[in-house]
Backbone as JSON Lines, residues from 0, in Angstrom:
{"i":0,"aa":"X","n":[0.85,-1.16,0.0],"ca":[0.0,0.0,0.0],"c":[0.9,1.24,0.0]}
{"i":1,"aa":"X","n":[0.77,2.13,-1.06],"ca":[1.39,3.46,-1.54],"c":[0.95,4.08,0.13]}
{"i":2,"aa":"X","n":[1.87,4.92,0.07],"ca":[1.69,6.03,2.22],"c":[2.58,7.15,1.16]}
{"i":3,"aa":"X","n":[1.58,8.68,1.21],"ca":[2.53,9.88,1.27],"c":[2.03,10.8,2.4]}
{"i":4,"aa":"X","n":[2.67,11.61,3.04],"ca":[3.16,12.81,3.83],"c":[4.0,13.76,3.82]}
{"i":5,"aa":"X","n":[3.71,14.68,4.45],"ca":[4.53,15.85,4.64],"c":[4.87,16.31,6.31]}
{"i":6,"aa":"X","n":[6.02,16.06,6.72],"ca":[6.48,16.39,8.45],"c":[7.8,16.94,8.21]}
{"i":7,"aa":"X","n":[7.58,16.9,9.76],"ca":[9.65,17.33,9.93],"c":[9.99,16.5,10.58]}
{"i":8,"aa":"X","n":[11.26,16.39,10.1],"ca":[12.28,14.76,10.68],"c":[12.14,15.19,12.43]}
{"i":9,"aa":"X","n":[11.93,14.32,13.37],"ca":[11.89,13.96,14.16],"c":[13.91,14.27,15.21]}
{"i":10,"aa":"X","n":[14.5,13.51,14.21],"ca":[16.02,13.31,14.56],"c":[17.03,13.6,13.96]}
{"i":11,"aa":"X","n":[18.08,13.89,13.9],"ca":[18.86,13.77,12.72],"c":[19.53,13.01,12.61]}
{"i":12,"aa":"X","n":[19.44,12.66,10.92],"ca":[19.73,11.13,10.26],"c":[21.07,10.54,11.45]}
{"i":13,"aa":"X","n":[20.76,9.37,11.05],"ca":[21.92,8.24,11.41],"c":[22.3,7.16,11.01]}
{"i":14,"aa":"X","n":[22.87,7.44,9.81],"ca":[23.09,6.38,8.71],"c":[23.69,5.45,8.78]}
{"i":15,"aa":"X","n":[23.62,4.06,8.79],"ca":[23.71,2.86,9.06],"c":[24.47,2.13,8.11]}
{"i":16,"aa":"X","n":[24.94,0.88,8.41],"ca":[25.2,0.12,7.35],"c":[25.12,-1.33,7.48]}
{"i":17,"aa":"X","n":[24.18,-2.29,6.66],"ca":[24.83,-3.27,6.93],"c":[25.68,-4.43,6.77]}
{"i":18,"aa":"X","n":[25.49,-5.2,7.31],"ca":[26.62,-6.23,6.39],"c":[26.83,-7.0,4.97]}
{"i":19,"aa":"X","n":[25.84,-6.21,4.35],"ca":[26.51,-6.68,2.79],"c":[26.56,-4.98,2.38]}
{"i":20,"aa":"X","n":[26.43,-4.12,3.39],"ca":[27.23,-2.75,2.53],"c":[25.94,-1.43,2.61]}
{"i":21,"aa":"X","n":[24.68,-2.5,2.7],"ca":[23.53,-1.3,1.9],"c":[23.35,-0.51,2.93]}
{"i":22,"aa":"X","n":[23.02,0.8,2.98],"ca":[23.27,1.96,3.61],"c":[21.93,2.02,4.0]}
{"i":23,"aa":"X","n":[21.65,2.52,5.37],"ca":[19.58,2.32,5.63],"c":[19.73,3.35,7.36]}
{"i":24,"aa":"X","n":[18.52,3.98,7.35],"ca":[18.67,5.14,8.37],"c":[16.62,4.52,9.02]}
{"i":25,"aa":"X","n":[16.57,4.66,10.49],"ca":[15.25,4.64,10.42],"c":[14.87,5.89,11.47]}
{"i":26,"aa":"X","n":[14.33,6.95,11.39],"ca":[13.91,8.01,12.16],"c":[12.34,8.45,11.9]}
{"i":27,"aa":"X","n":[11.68,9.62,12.47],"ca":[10.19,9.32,12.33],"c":[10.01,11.25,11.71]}
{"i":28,"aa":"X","n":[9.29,11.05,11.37],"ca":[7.92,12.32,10.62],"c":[7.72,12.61,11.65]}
{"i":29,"aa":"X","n":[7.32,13.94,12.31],"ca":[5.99,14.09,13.29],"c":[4.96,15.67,12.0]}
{"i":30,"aa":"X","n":[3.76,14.47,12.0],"ca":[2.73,15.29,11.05],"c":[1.87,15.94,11.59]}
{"i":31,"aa":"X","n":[1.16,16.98,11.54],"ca":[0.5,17.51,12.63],"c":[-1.15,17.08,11.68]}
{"i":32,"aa":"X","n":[-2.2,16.98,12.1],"ca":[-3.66,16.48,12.16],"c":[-4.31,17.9,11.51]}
{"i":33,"aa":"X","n":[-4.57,17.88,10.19],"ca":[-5.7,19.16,9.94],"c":[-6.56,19.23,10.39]}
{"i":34,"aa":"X","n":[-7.34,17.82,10.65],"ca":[-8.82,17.69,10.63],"c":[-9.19,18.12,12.69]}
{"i":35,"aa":"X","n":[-8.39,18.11,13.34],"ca":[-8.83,17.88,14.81],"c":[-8.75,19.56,14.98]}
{"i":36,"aa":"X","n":[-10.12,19.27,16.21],"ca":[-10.3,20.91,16.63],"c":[-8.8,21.29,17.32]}
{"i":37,"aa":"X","n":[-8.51,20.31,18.3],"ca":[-6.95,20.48,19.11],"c":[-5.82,20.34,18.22]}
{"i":38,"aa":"X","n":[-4.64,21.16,18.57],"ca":[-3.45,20.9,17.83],"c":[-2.95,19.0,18.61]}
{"i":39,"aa":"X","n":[-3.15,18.53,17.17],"ca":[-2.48,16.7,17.3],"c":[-1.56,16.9,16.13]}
{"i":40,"aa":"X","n":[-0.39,16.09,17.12],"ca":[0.42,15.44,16.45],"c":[0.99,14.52,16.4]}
{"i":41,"aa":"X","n":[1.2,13.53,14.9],"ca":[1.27,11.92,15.15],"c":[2.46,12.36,14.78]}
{"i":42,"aa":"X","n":[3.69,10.73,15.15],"ca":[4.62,10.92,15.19],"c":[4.73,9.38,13.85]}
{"i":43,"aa":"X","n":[4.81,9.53,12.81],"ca":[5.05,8.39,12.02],"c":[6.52,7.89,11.51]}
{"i":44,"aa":"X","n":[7.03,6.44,11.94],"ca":[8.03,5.73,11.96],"c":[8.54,6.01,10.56]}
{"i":45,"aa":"X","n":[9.65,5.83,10.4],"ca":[10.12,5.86,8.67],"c":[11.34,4.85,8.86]}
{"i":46,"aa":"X","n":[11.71,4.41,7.74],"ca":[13.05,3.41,6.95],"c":[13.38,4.05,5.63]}
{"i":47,"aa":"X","n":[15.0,4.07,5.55],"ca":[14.9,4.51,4.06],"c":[16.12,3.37,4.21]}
{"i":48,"aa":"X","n":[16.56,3.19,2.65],"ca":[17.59,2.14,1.94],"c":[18.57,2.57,0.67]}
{"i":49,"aa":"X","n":[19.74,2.26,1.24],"ca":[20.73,2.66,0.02],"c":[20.68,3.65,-0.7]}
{"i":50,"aa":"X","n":[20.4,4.43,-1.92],"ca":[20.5,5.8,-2.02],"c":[19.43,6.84,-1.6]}
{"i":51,"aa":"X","n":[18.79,6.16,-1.64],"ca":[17.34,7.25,-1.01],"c":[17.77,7.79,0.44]}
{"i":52,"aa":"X","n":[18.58,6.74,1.5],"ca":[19.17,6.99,2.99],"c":[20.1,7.78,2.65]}
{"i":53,"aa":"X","n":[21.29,7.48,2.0],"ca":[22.72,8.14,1.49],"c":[21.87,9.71,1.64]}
{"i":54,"aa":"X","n":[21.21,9.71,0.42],"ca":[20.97,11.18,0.14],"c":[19.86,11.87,0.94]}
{"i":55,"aa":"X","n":[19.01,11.42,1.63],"ca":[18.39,11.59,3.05],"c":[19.8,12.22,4.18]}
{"i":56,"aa":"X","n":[20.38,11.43,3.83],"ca":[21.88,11.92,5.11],"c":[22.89,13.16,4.62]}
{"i":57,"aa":"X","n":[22.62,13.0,3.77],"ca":[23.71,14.53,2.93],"c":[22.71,15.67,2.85]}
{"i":58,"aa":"X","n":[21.48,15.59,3.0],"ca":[20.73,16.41,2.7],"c":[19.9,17.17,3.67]}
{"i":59,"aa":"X","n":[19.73,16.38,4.71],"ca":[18.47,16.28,6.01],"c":[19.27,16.45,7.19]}
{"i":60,"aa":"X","n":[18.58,17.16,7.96],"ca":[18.59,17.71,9.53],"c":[17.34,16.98,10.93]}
{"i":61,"aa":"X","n":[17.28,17.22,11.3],"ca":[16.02,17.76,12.52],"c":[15.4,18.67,12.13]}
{"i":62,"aa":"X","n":[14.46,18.73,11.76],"ca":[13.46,19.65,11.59],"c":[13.0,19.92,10.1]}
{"i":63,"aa":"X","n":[13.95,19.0,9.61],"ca":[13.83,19.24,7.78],"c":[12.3,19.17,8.05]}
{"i":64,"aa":"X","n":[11.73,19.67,6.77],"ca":[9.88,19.67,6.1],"c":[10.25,18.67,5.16]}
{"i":65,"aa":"X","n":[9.42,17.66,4.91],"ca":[9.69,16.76,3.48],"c":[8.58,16.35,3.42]}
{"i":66,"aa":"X","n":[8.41,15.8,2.1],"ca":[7.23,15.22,1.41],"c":[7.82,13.71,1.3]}
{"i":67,"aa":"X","n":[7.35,12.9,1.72],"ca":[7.83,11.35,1.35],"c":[6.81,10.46,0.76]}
{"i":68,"aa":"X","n":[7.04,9.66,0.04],"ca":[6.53,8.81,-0.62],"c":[6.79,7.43,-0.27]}
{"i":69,"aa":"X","n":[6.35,6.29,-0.29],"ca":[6.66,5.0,0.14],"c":[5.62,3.66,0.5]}
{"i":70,"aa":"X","n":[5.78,2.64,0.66],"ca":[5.18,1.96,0.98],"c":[4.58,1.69,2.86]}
{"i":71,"aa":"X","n":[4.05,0.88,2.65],"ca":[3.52,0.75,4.61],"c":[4.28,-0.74,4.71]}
{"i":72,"aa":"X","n":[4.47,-0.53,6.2],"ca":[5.51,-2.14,6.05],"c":[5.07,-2.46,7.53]}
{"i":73,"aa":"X","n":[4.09,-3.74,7.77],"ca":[4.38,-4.06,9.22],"c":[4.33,-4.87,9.67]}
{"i":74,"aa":"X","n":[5.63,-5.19,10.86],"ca":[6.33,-6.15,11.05],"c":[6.15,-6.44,12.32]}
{"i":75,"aa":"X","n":[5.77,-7.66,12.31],"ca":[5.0,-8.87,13.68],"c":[6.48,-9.34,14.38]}
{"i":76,"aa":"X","n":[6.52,-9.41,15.54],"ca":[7.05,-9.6,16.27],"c":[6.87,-10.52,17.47]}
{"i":77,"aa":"X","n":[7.32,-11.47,18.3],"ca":[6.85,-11.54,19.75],"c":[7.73,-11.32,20.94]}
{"i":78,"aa":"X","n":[7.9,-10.87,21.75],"ca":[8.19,-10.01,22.87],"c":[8.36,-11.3,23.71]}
{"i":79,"aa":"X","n":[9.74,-10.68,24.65],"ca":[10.3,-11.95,25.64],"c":[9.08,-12.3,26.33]}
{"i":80,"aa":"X","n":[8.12,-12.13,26.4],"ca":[7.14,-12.47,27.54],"c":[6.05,-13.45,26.73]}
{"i":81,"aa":"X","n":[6.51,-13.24,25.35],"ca":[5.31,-14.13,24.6],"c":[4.39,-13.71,23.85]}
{"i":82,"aa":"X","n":[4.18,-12.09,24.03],"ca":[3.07,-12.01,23.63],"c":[3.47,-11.56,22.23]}
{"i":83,"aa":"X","n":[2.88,-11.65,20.8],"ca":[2.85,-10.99,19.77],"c":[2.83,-9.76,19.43]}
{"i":84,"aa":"X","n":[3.32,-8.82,18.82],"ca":[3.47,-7.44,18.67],"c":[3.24,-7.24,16.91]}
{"i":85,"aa":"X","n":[3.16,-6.0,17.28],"ca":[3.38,-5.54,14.98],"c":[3.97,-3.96,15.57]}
{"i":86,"aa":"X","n":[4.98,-3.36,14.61],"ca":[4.97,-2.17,14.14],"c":[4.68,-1.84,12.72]}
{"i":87,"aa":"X","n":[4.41,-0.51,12.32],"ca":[3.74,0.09,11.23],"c":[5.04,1.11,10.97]}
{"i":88,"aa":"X","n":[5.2,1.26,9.99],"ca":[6.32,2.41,9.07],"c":[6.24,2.34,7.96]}
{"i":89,"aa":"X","n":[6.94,3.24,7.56],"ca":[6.76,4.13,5.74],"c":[7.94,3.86,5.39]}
{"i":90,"aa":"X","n":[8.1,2.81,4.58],"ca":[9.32,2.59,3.86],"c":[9.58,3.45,2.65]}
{"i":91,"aa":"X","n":[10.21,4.45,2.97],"ca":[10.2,6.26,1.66],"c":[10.97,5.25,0.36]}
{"i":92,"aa":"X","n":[10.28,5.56,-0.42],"ca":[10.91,5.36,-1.5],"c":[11.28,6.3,-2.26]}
{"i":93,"aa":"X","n":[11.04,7.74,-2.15],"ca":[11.6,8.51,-3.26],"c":[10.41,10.27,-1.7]}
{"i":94,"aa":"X","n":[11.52,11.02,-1.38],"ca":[11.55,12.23,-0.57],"c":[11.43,13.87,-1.9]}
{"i":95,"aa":"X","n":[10.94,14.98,-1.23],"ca":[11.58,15.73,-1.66],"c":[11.65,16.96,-0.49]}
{"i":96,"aa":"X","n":[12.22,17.79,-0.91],"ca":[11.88,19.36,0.32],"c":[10.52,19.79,0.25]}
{"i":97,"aa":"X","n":[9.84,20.31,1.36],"ca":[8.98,20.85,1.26],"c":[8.81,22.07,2.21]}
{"i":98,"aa":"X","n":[10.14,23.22,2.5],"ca":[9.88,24.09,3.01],"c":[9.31,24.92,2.07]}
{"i":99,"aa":"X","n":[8.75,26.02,2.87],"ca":[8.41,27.48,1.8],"c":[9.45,28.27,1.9]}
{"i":100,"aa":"X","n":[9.61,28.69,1.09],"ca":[10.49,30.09,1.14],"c":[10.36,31.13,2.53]}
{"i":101,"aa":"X","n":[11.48,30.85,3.18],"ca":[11.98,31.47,4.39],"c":[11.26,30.68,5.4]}
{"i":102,"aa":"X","n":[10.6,29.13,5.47],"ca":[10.57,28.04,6.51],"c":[11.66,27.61,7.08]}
{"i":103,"aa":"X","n":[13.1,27.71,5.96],"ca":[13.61,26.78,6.53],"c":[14.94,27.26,7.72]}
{"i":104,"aa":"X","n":[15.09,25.52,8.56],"ca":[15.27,25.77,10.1],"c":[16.74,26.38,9.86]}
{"i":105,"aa":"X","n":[17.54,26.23,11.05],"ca":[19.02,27.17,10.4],"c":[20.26,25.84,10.5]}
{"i":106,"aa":"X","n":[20.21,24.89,10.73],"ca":[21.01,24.18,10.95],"c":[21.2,23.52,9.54]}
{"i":107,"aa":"X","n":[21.09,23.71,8.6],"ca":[21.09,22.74,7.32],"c":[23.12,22.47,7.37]}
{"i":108,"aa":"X","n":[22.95,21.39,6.47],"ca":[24.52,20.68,6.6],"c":[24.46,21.58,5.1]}
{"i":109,"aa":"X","n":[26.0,20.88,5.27],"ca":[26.62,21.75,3.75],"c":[26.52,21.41,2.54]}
{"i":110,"aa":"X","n":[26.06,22.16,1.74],"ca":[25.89,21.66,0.14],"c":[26.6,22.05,-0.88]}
{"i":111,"aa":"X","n":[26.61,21.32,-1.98],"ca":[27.27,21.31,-2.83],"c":[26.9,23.05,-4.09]}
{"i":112,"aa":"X","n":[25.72,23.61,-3.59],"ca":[25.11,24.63,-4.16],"c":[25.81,26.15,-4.14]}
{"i":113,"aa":"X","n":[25.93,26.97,-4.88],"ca":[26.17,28.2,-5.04],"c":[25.24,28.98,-4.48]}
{"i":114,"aa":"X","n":[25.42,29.8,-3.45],"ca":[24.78,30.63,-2.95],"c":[24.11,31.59,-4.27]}
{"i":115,"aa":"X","n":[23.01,31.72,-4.14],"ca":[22.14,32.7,-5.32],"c":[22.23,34.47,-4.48]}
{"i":116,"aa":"X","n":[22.6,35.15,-5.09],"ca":[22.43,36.55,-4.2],"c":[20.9,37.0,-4.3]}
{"i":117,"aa":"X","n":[20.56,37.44,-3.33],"ca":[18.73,38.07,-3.48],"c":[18.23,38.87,-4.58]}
{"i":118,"aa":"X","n":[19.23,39.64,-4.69],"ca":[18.98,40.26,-5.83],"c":[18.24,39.44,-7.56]}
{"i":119,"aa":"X","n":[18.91,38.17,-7.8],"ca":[18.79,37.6,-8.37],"c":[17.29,36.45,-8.1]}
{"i":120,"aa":"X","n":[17.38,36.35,-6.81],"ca":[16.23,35.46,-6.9],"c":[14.85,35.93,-7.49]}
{"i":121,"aa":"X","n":[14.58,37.16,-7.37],"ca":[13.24,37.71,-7.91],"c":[13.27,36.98,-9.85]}
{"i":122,"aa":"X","n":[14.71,37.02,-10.38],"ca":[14.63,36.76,-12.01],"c":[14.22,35.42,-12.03]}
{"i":123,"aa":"X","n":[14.8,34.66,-11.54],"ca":[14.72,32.85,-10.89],"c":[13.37,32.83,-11.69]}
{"i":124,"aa":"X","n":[13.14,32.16,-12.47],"ca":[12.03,31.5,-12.56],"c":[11.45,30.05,-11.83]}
{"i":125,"aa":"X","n":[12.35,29.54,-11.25],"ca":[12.05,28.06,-10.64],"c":[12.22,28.5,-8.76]}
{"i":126,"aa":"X","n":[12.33,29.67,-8.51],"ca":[12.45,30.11,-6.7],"c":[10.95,30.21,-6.33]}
């Protein structure tokens, strides 16, 4: 089953590896509830894998805004005591940004991008 959203990372990444190499991070969304009279907010699990994580980790903070895309994945368990369990998560298959212009938080890591001067952003057709 296709799962999309829009939150801010919960943590910042912590990219993993395992033993045949593939690179995988698991941290959570917290999405806030349009529909409720009270401010709610769910906190939804995430997994990412090999380049989608890589570039999740070069790219992403705490507090990033993203739009994710992915499947639902959930995995049964039973607990030292016996009893059976499940968790639920969004295995992202493909992220993008989703701040607005002047959302975003101040901690971003470093990129490979040329600073645009302001002046210029008004010509930008894609800002």
């Amino acid at each position: 089953m296709k799962a999309y959203g829009i939150g801010r990372l919960c943590r910042d990444i912590e990219l993993k590896s395992s033993t045949s190499g593939t690179s995988y991070l698991a941290n959570s969304i917290a999405c806030d509830r349009k529909y409720s009279k009270e401010k709610v907010t769910d906190f939804i699990p995430i997994k990412a894998f090999g380049k989608v994580a890589d570039g999740m980790d070069k790219w992403l903070h705490k507090g990033s805004k993203i739009l994710i895309e992915g499947d639902i994945q959930v995995d049964e368990y039973t607990d030292k005591n016996g009893v059976k369990k499940s968790t639920t998560s969004i295995v992202v298959s493909s992220w993008e940004f989703a701040e607005g212009k002047g959302e975003s938080t101040p901690e971003k890591k470093e990129t490979d991008f040329l600073s645009v001067p302001e002046t210029l952003v008004e010509e930008l057709p894609f800002m």
